[in-house]
C-alpha atoms as an extended CHARMM CRD file, in Angstrom:
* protein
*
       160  EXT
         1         1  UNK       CA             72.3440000000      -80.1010000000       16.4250000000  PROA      1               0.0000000000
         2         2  UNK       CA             73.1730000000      -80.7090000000       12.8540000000  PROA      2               0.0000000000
         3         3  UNK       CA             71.3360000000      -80.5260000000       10.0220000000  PROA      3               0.0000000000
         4         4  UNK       CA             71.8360000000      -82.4000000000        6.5530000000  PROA      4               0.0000000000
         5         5  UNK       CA             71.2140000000      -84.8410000000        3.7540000000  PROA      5               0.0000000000
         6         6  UNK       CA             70.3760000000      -87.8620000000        4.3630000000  PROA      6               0.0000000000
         7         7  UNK       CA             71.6230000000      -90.8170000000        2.5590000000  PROA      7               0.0000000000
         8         8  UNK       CA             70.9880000000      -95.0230000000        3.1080000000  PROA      8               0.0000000000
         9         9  UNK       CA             73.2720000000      -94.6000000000        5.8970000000  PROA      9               0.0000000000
        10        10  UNK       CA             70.3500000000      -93.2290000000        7.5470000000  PROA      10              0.0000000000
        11        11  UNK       CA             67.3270000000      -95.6220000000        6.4410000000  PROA      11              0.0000000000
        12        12  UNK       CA             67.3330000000      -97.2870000000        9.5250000000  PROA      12              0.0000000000
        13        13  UNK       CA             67.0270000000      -94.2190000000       11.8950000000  PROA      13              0.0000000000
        14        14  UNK       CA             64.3990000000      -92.6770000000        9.7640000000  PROA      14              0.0000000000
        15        15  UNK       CA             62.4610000000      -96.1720000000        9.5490000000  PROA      15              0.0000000000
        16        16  UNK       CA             62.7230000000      -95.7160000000       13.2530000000  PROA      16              0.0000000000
        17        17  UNK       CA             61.3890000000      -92.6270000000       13.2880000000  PROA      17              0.0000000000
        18        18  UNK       CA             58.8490000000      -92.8320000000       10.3850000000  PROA      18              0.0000000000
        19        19  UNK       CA             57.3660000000      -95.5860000000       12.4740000000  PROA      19              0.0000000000
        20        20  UNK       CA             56.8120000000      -94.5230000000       15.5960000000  PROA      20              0.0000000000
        21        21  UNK       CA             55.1430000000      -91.2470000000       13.9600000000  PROA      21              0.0000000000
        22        22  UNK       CA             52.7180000000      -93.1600000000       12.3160000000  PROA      22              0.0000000000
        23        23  UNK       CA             51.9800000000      -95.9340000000       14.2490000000  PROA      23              0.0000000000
        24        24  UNK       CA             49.6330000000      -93.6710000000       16.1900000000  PROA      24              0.0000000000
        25        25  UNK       CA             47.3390000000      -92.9940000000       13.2220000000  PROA      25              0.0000000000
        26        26  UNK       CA             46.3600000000      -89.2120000000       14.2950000000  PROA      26              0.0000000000
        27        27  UNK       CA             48.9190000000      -87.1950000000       12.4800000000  PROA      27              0.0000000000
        28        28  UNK       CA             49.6700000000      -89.2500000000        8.8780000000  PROA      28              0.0000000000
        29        29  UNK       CA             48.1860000000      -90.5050000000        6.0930000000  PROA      29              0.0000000000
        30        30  UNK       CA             50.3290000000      -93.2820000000        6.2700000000  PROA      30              0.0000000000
        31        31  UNK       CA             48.9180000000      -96.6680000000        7.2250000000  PROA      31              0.0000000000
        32        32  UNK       CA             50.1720000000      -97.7950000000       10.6950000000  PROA      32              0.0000000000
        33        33  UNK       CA             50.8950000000     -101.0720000000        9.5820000000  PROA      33              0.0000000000
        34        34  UNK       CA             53.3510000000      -99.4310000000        6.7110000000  PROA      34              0.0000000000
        35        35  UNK       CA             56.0730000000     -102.1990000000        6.0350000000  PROA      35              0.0000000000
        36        36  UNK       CA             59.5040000000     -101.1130000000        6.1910000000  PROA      36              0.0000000000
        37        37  UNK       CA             60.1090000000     -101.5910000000        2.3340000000  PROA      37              0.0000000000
        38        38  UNK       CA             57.4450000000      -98.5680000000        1.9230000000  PROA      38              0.0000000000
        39        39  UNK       CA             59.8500000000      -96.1500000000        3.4330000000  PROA      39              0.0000000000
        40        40  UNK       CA             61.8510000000      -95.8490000000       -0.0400000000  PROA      40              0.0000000000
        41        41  UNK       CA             58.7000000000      -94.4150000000       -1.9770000000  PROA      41              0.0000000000
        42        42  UNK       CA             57.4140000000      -92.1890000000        1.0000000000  PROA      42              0.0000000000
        43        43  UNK       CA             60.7980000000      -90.7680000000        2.1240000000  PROA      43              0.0000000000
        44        44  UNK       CA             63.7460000000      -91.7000000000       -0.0930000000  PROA      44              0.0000000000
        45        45  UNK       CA             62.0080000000      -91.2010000000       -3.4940000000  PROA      45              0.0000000000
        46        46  UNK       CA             64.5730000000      -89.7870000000       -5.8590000000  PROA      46              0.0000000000
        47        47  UNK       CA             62.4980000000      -86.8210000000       -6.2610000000  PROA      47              0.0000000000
        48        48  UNK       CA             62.4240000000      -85.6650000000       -3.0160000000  PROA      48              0.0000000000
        49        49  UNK       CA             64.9240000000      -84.2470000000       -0.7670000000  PROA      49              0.0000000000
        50        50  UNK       CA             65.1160000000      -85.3870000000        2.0550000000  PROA      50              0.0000000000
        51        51  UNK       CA             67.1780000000      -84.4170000000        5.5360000000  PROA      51              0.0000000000
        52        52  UNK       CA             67.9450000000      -85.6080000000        8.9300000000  PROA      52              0.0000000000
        53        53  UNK       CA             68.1550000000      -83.7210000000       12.3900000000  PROA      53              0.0000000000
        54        54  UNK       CA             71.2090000000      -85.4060000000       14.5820000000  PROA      54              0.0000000000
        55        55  UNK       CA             72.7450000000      -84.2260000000       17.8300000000  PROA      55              0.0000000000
        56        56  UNK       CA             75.7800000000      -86.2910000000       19.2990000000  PROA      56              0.0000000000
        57        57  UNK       CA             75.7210000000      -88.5610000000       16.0160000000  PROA      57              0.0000000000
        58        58  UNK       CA             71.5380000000      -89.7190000000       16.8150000000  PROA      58              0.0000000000
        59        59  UNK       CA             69.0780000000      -88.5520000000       14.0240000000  PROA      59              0.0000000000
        60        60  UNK       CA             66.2930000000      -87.4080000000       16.3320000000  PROA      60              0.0000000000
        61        61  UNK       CA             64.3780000000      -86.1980000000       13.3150000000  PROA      61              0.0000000000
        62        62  UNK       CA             63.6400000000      -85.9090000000        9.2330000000  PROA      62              0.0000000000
        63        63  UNK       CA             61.8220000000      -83.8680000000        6.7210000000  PROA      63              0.0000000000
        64        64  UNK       CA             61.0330000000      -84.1970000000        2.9340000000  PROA      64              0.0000000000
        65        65  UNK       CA             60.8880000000      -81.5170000000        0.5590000000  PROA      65              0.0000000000
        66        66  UNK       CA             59.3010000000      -82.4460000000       -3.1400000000  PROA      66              0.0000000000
        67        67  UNK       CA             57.4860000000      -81.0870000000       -5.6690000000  PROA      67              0.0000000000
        68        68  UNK       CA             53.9840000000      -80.4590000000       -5.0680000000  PROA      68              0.0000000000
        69        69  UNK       CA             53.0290000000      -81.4040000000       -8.4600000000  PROA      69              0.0000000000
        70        70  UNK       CA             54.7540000000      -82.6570000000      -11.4780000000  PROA      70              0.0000000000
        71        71  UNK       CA             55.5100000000      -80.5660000000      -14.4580000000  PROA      71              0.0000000000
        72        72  UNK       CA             53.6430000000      -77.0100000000      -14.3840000000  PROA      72              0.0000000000
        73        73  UNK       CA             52.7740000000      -77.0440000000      -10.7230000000  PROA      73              0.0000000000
        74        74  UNK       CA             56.1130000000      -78.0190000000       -9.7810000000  PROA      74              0.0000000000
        75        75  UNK       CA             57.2350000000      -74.4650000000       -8.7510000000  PROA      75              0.0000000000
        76        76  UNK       CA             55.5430000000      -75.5390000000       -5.4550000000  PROA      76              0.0000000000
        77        77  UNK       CA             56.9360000000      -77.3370000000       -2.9200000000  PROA      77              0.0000000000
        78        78  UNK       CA             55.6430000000      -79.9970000000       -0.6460000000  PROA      78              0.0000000000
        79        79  UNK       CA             57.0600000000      -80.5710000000        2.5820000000  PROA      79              0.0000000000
        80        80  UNK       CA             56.6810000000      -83.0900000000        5.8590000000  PROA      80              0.0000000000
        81        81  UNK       CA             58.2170000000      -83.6730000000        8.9000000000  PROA      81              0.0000000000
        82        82  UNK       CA             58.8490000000      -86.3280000000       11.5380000000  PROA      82              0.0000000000
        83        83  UNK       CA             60.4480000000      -86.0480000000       14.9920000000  PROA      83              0.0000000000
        84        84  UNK       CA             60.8350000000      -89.3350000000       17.4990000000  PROA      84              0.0000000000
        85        85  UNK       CA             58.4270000000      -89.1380000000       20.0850000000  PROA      85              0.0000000000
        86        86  UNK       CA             61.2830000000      -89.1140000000       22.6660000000  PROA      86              0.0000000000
        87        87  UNK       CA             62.7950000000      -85.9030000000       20.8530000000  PROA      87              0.0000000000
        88        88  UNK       CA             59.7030000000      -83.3930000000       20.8730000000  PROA      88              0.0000000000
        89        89  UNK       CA             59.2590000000      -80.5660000000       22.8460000000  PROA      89              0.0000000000
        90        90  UNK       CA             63.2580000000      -79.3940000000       22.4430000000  PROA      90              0.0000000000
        91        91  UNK       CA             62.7030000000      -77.1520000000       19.3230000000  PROA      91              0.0000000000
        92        92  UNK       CA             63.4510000000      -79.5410000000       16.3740000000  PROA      92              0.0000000000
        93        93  UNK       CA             60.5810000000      -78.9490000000       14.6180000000  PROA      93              0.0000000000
        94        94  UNK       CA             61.3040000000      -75.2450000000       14.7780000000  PROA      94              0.0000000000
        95        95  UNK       CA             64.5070000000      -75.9950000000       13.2540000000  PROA      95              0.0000000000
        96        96  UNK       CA             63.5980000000      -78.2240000000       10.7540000000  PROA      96              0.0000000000
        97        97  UNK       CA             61.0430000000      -75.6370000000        9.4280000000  PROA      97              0.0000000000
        98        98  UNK       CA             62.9780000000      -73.2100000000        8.9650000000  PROA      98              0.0000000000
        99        99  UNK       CA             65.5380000000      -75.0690000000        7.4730000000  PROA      99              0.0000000000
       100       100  UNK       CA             63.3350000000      -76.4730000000        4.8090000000  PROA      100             0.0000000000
       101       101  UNK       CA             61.9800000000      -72.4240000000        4.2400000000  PROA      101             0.0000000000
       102       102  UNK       CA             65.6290000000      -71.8790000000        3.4720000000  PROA      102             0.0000000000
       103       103  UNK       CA             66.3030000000      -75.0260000000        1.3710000000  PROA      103             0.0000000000
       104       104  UNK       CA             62.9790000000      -74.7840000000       -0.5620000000  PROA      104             0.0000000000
       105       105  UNK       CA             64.2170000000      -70.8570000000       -1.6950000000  PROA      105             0.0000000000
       106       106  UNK       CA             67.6810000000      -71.7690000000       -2.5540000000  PROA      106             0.0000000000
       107       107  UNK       CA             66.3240000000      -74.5780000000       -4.6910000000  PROA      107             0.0000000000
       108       108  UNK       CA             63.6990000000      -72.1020000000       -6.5350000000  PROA      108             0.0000000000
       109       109  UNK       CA             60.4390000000      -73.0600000000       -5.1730000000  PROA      109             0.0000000000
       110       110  UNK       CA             58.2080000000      -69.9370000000       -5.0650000000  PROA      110             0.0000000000
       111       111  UNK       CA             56.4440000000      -71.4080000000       -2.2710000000  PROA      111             0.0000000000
       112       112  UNK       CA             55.4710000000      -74.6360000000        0.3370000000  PROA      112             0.0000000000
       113       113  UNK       CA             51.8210000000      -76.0420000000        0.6690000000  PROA      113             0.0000000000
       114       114  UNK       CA             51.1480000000      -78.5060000000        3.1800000000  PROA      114             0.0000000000
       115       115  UNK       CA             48.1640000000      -80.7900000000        1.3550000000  PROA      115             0.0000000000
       116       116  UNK       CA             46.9350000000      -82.3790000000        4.9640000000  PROA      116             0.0000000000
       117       117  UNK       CA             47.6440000000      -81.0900000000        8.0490000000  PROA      117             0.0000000000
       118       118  UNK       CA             45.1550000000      -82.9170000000       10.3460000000  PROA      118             0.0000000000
       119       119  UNK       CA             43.1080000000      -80.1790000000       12.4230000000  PROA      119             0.0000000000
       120       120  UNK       CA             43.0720000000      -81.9950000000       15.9250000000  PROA      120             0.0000000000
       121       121  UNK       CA             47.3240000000      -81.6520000000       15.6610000000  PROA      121             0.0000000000
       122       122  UNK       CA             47.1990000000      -78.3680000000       17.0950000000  PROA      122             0.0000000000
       123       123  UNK       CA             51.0250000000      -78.1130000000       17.9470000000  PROA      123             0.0000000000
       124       124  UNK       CA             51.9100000000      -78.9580000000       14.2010000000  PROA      124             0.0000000000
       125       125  UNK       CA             48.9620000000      -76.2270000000       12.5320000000  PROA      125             0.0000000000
       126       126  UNK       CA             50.1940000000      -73.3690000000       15.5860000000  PROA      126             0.0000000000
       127       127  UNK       CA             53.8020000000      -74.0310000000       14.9330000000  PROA      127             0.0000000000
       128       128  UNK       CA             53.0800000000      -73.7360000000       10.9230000000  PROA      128             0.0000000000
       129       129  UNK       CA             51.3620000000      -70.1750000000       11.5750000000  PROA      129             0.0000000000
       130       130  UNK       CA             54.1440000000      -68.8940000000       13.1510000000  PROA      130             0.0000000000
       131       131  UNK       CA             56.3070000000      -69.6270000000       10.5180000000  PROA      131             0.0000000000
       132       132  UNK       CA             54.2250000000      -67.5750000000        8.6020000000  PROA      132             0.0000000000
       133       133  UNK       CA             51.9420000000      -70.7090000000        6.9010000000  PROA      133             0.0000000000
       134       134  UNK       CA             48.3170000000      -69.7920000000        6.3510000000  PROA      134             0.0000000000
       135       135  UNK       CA             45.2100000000      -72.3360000000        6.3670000000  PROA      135             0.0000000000
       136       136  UNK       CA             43.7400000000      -71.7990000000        2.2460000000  PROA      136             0.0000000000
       137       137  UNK       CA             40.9840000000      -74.1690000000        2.6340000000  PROA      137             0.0000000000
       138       138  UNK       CA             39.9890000000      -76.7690000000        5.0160000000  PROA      138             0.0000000000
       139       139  UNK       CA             38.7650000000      -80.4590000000        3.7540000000  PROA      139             0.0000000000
       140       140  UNK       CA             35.5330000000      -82.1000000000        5.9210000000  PROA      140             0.0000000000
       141       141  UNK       CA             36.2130000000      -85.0200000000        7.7080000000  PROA      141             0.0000000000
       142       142  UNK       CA             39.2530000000      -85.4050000000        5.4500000000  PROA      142             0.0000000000
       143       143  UNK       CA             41.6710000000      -87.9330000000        8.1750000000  PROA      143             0.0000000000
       144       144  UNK       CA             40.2620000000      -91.2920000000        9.5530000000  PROA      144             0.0000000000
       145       145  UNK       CA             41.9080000000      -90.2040000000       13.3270000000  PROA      145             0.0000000000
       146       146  UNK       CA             42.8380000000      -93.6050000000       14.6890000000  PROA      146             0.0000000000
       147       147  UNK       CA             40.5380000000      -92.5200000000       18.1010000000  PROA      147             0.0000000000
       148       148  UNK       CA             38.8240000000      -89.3630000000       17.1110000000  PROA      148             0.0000000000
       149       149  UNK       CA             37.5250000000      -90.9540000000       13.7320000000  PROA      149             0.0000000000
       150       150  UNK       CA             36.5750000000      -88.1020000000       10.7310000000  PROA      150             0.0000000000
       151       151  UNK       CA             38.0190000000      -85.0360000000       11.3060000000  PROA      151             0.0000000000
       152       152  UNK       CA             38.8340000000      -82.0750000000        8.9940000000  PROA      152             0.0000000000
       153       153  UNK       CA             42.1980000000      -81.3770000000        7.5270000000  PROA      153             0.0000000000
       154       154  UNK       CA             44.0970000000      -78.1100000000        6.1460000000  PROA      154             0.0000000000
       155       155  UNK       CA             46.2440000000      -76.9850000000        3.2560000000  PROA      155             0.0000000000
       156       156  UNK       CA             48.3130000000      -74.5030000000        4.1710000000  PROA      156             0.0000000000
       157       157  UNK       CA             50.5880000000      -72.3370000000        2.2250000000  PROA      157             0.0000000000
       158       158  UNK       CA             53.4510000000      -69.8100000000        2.5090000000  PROA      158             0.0000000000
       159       159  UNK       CA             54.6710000000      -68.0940000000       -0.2500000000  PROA      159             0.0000000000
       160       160  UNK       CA             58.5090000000      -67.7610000000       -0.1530000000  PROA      160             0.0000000000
């Protein structure tokens, strides 16, 4: 598997992707009805940098890495991931993590926070831990879960 930039080559693959992630309304903020045209501001912004996962020339997954905050919180980084449905469970998410760990150094963040990561995804908040992430706070009822309805979120954080 190969790692890299993207670039508008790959808008349709991510779309793709970005899609079928949040169409099931339990792990994103995004609205499942997202239009395509929304993919530019939520994962091609031109402050963000964002990557693509491909083995055998098919992008199987993506992650963003931006600034947490503008200006003087900026030091921080922000990060999210997406995997196709029909590509989890073979370690891409692994890989992608640590990839953005590495990425998120060399570009001089001093560390990653994850602002919602929704408590009921238990694969996502275990998979974060190990990677050395730790929960700072925890928001009530902070994700409208497509079935579940309210359910708490976390920010995590790892200093790098």
């Amino acid at each position: 598997m190969n790692i890299r930039k993207a670039n508008l080559r790959d808008y349709d693959a991510v779309w793709n992707i970005f899609s079928a992630v949040i169409r099931t309304g339990d792990t994103y903020v995004f609205d499942p009805e997202t239009p395509v045209e929304d993919l530019q501001k939520h994962w091609f912004a031109n402050y963000m940098d964002t990557f693509v996962v491909e083995d055998k020339g098919k992008v199987l997954g993506t992650y963003i890495v931006k600034p947490n905050q503008p200006d003087l919180g900026s030091h921080i980084a922000n990060a999210s991931y997406m995997i196709h449905p029909d590509a989890q469970g073979k370690g891409i998410g692994k890989l992608l993590c640590q990839h953005s760990l590495d990425f998120a150094k060399s570009a001089g963040y001093h560390a990653i926070q994850f602002n919602i990561v929704v408590s009921t995804n238990q694969a996502a908040v275990e998979l974060w831990k190990k990677f050395g992430f730790e929960i700072i706070g925890t928001t009530p009822d902070g994700f409208r879960h497509q079935t579940l309805g309210l359910v708490d979120t976390h920010i995590m954080y790892k200093k790098l």
